[in-house]
C-alpha positions as a Markdown table, in Angstrom:
| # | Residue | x | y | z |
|---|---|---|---|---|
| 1 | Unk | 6.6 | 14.6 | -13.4 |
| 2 | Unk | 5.1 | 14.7 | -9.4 |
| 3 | Unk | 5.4 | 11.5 | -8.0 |
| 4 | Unk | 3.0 | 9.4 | -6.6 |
| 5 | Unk | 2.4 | 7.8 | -3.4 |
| 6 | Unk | 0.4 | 5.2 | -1.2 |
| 7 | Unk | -0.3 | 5.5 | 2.1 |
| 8 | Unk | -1.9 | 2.8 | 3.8 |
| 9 | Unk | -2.9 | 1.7 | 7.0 |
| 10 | Unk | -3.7 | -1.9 | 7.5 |
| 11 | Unk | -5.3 | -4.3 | 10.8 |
| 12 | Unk | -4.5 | -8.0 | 9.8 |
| 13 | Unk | -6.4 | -10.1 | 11.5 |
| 14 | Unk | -4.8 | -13.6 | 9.8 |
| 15 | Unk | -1.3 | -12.6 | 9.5 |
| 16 | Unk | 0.0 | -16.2 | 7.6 |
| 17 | Unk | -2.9 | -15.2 | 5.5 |
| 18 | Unk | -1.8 | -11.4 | 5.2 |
| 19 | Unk | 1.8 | -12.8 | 3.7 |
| 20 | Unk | 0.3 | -14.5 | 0.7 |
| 21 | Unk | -0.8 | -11.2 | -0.1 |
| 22 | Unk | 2.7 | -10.0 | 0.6 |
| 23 | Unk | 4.0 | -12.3 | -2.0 |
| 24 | Unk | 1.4 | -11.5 | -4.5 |
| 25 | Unk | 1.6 | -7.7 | -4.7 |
| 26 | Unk | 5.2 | -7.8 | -5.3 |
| 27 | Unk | 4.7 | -8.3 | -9.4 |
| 28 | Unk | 2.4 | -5.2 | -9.7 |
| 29 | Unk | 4.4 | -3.6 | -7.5 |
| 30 | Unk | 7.9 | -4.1 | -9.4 |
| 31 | Unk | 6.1 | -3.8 | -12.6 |
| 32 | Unk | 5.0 | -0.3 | -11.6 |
| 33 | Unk | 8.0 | 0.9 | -10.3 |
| 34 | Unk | 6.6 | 1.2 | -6.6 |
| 35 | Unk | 9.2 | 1.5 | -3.8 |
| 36 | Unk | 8.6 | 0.9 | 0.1 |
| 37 | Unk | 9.4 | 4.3 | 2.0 |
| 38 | Unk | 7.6 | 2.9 | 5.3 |
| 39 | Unk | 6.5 | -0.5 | 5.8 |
| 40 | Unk | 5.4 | -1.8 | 9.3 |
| 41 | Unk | 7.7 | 0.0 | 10.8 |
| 42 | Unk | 7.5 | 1.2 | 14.8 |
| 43 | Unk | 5.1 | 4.7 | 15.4 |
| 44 | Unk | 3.2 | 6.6 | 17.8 |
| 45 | Unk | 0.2 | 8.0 | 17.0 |
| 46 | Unk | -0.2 | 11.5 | 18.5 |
| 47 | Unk | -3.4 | 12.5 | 17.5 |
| 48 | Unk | -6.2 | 10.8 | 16.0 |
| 49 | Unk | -6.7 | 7.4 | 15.6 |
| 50 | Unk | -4.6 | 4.3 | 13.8 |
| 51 | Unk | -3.9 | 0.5 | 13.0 |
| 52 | Unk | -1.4 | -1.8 | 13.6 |
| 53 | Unk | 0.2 | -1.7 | 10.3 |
| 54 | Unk | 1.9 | 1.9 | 8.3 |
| 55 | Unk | 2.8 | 1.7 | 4.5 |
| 56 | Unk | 3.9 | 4.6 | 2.5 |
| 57 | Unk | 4.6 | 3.8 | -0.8 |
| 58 | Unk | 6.3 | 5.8 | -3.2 |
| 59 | Unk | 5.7 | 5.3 | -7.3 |
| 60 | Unk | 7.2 | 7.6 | -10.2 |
| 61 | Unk | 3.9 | 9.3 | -10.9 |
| 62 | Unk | 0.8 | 9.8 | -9.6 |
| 63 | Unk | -0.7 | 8.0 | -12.9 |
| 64 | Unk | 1.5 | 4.9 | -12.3 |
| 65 | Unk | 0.2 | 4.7 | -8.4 |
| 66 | Unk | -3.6 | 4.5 | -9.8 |
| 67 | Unk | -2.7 | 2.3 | -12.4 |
| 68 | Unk | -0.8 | -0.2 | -10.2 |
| 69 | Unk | -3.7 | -0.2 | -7.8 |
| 70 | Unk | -6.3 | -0.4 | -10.8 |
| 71 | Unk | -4.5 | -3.3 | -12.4 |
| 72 | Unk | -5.8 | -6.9 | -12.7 |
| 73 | Unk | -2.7 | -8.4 | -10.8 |
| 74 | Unk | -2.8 | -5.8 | -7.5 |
| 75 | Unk | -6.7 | -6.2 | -7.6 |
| 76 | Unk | -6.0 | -10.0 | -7.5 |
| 77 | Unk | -3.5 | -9.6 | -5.2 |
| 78 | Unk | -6.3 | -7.2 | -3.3 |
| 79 | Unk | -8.7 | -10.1 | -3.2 |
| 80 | Unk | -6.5 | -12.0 | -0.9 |
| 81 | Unk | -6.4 | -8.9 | 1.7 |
| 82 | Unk | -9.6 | -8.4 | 2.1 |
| 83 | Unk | -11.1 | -11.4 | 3.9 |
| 84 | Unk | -7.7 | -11.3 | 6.8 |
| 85 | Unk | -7.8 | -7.2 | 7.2 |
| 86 | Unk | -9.4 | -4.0 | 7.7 |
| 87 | Unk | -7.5 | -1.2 | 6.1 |
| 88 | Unk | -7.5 | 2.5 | 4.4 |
| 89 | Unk | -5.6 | 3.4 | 0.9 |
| 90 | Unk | -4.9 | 7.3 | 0.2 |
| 91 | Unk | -3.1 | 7.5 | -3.3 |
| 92 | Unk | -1.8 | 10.6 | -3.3 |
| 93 | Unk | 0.2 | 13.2 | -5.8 |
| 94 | Unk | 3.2 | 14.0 | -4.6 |
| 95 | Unk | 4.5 | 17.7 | -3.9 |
| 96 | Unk | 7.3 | 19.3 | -5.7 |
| 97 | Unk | 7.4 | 22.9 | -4.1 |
């Protein structure tokens, strides 16, 4: 089974804000098996453009990384990103050459 993976890139404008989210994504994320592989870590971006904030996020299959994100507790966990931030989400299959 091909894993899955989110990357995400994240501007938080509120960052006491941001944390409730934090807090709230970690039920949906535990209950989907997700595991931080990069988070907020330091970076230089070499070509192109980016934001303050890197996630890569690694789940054990590409249908349990759209499920997390489609569930009712990340989506409520969404709704408390979204006023504080500006971000992108790429949920991605993983590769198993």
């Amino acid at each position: 089974m091909t894993k899955g993976y989110w990357i995400g890139r994240v501007d938080v404008e509120d960052i006491d804000r941001y944390m409730k989210y934090v807090a709230a994504n970690a039920a949906p994320f535990a209950k989907f098996g997700a595991r931080f592989l990069v988070r907020a870590g330091q970076f230089e971006c070499r070509e192109g453009t980016s934001r303050s904030r890197n996630v890569v996020i690694e789940f054990p299959s590409y249908a349990a990384a759209l499920a997390c994100y489609d569930s009712p507790q990340y989506q409520a966990a969404k709704a408390l990103r979204d006023p504080v931030s500006t971000g992108d989400v790429v949920i991605i299959e993983g590769y198993n050459g």
